[in-house]
NUFINU-444389 format. One record per residue (C-alpha): residue number from 1; residue in one letter; x, y, z. Coordinates in steps of 0.001 Angstrom, whole numbers. Example, Ala and Ser with C-alpha at 12.3 -4.5 7.8 and 13.67 -1.06 7.14 Angstrom:
<atom num="1" residuo="a" c1="12300" c2="-4500" c3="7800"/>
<atom num="2" residuo="s" c1="13670" c2="-1060" c3="7140"/>
This chain:
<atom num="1" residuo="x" c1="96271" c2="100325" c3="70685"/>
<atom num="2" residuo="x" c1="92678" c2="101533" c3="70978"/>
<atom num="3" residuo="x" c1="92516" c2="105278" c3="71358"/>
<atom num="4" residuo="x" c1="90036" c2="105864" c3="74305"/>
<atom num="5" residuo="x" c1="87431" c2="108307" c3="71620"/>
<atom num="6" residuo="x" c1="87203" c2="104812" c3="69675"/>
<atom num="7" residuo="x" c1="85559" c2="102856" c3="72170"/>
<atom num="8" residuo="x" c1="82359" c2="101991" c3="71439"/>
<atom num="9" residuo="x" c1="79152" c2="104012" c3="72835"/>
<atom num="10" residuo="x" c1="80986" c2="106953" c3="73890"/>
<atom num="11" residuo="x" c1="79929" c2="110918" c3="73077"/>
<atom num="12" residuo="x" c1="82738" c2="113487" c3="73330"/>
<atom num="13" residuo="x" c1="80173" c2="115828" c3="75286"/>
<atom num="14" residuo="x" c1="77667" c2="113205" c3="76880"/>
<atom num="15" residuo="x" c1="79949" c2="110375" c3="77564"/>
<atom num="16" residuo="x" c1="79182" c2="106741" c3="78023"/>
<atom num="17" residuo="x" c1="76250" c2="106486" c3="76446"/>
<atom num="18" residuo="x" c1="75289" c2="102862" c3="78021"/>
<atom num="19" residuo="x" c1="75381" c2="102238" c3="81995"/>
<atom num="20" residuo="x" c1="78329" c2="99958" c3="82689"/>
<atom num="21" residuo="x" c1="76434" c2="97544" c3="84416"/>
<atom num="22" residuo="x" c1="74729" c2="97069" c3="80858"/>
<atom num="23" residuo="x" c1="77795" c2="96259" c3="79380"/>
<atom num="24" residuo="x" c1="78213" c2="92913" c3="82052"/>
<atom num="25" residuo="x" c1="74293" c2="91681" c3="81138"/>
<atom num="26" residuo="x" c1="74147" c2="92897" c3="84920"/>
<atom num="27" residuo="x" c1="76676" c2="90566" c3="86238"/>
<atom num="28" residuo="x" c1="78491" c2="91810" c3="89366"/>
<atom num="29" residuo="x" c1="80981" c2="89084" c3="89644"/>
<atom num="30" residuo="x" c1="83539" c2="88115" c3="86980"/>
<atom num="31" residuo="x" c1="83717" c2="84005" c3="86652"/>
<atom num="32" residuo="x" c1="87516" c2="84196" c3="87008"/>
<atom num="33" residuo="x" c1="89467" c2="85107" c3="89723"/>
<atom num="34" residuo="x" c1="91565" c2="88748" c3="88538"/>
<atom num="35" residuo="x" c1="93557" c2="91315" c3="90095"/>
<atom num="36" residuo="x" c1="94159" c2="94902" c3="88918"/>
<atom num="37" residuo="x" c1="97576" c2="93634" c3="87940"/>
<atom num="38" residuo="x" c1="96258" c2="90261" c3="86696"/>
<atom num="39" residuo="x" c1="98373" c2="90137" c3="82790"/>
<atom num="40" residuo="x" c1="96401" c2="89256" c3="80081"/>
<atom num="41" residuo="x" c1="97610" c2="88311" c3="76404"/>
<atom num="42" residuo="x" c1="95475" c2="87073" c3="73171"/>
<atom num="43" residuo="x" c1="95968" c2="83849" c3="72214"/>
<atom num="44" residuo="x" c1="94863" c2="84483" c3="68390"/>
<atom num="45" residuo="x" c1="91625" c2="82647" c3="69041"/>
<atom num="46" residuo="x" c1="89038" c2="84134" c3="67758"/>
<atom num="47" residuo="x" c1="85844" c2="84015" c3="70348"/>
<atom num="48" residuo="x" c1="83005" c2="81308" c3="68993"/>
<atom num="49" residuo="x" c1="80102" c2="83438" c3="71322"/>
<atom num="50" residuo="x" c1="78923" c2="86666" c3="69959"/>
<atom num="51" residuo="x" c1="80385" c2="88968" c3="72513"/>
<atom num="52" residuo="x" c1="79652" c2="92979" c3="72831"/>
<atom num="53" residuo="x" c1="81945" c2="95525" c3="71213"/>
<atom num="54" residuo="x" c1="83665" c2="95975" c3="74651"/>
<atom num="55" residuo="x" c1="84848" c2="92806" c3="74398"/>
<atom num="56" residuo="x" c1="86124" c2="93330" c3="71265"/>
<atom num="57" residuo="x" c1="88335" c2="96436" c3="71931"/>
<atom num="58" residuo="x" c1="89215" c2="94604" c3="75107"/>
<atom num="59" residuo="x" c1="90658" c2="91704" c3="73008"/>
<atom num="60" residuo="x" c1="92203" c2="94165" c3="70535"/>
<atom num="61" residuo="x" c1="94176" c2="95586" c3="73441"/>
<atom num="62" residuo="x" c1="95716" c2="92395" c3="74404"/>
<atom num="63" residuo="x" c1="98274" c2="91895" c3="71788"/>
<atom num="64" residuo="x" c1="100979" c2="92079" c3="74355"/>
<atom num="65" residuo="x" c1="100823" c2="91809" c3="78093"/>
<atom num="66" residuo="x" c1="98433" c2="94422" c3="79623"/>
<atom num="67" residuo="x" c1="97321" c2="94783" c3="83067"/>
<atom num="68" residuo="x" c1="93037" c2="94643" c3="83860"/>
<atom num="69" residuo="x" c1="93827" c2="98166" c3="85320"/>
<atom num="70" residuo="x" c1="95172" c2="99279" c3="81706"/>
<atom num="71" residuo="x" c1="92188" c2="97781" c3="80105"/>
<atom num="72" residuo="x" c1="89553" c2="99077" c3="81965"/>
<atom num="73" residuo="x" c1="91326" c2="102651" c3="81588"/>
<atom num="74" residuo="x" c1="91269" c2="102389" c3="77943"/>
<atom num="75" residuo="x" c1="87533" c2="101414" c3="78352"/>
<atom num="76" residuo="x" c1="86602" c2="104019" c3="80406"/>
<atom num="77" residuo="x" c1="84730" c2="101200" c3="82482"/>
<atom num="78" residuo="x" c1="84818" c2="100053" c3="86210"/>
<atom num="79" residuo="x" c1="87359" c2="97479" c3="87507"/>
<atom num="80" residuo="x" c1="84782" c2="95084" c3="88069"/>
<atom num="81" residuo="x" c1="82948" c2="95416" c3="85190"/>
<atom num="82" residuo="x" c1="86181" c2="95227" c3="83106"/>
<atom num="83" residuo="x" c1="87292" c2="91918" c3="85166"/>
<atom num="84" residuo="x" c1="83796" c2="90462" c3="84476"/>
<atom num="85" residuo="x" c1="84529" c2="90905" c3="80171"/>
<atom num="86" residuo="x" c1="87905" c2="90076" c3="80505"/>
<atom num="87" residuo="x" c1="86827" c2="86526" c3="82419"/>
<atom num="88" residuo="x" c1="84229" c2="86648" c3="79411"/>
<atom num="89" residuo="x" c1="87561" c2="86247" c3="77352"/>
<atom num="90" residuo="x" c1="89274" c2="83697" c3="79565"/>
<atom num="91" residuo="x" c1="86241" c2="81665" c3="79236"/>
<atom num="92" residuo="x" c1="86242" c2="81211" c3="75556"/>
<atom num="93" residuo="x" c1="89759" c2="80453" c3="75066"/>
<atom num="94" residuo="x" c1="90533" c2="84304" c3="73398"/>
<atom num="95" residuo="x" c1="92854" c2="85605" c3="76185"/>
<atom num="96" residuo="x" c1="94825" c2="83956" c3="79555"/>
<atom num="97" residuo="x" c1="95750" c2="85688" c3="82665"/>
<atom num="98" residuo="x" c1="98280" c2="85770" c3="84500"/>
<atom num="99" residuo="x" c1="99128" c2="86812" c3="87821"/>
<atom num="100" residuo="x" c1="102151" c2="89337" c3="88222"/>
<atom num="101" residuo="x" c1="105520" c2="87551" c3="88918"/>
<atom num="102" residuo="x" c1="105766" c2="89307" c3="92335"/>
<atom num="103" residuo="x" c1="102120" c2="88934" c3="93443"/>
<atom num="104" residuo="x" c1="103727" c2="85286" c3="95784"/>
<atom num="105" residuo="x" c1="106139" c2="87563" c3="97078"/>
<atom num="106" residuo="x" c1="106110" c2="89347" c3="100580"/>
<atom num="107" residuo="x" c1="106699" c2="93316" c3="100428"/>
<atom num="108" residuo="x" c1="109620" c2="94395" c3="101866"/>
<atom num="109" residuo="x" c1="108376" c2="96621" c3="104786"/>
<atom num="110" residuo="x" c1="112045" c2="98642" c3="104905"/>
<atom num="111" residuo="x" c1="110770" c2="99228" c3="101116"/>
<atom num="112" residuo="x" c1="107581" c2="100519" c3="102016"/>
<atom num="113" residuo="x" c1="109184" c2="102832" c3="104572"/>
<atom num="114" residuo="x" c1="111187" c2="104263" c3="102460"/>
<atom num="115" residuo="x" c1="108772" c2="105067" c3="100068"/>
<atom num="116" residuo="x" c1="106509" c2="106566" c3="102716"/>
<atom num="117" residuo="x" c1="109241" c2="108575" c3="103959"/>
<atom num="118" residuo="x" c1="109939" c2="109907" c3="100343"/>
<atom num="119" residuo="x" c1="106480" c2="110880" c3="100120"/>
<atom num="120" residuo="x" c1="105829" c2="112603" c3="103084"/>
<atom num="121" residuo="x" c1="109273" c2="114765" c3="101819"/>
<atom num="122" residuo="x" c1="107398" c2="116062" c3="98697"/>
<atom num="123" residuo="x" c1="104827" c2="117048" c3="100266"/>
């Protein structure tokens, strides 16, 4: 995995370097539909456009499943900004996405309140 000093464009002291808007040609939107949670894996295909060197650590962190959230941590980018280069990816065959296994099914609320009510007892 991608160690977040080796992305591209960053300075220990200044940071990014680049806007992240820059980074997404100033696209606001991604092209396909992702969650946080969305899982995305590489297929082995290498991408035919030439894509930025986001897109390339991106792709190097999808040997296994990883969330969007994951990536866009190890990016050091915004959600939607990370969602628009990973549908980059989608789009020419290098990764698929997947939505998580639970995201058709209905949270428990009796779940949820217990949660809550373990939270408000650490605090």
């Amino acid at each position: 995995m991608v160690a977040p000093r080796d992305v591209p464009l960053l300075d220990d002291a200044a940071g990014r370097l680049i806007r992240p808007y820059t980074v997404s040609n100033g696209r606001t939107r991604p092209t396909t539909a992702l969650d946080l949670l969305s899982l995305i894996m590489a297929t082995g295909i290498s991408p035919a456009d030439q894509l930025g060197p986001e897109h390339g650590v991106a792709l190097g962190l999808c040997e296994g499943p990883v969330s969007v959230a994951e990536i866009a941590a190890h990016l050091r980018l915004p959600a939607t900004v990370t969602k628009i280069l990973v549908s980059d990816l989608v789009a020419c065959g290098a990764v698929t996405a997947h939505a998580p296994a639970f995201h058709d099914v209905p949270t428990d609320r009796s779940l949820l309140e217990a949660v809550l009510d373990g939270l408000r007892r650490q605090l």
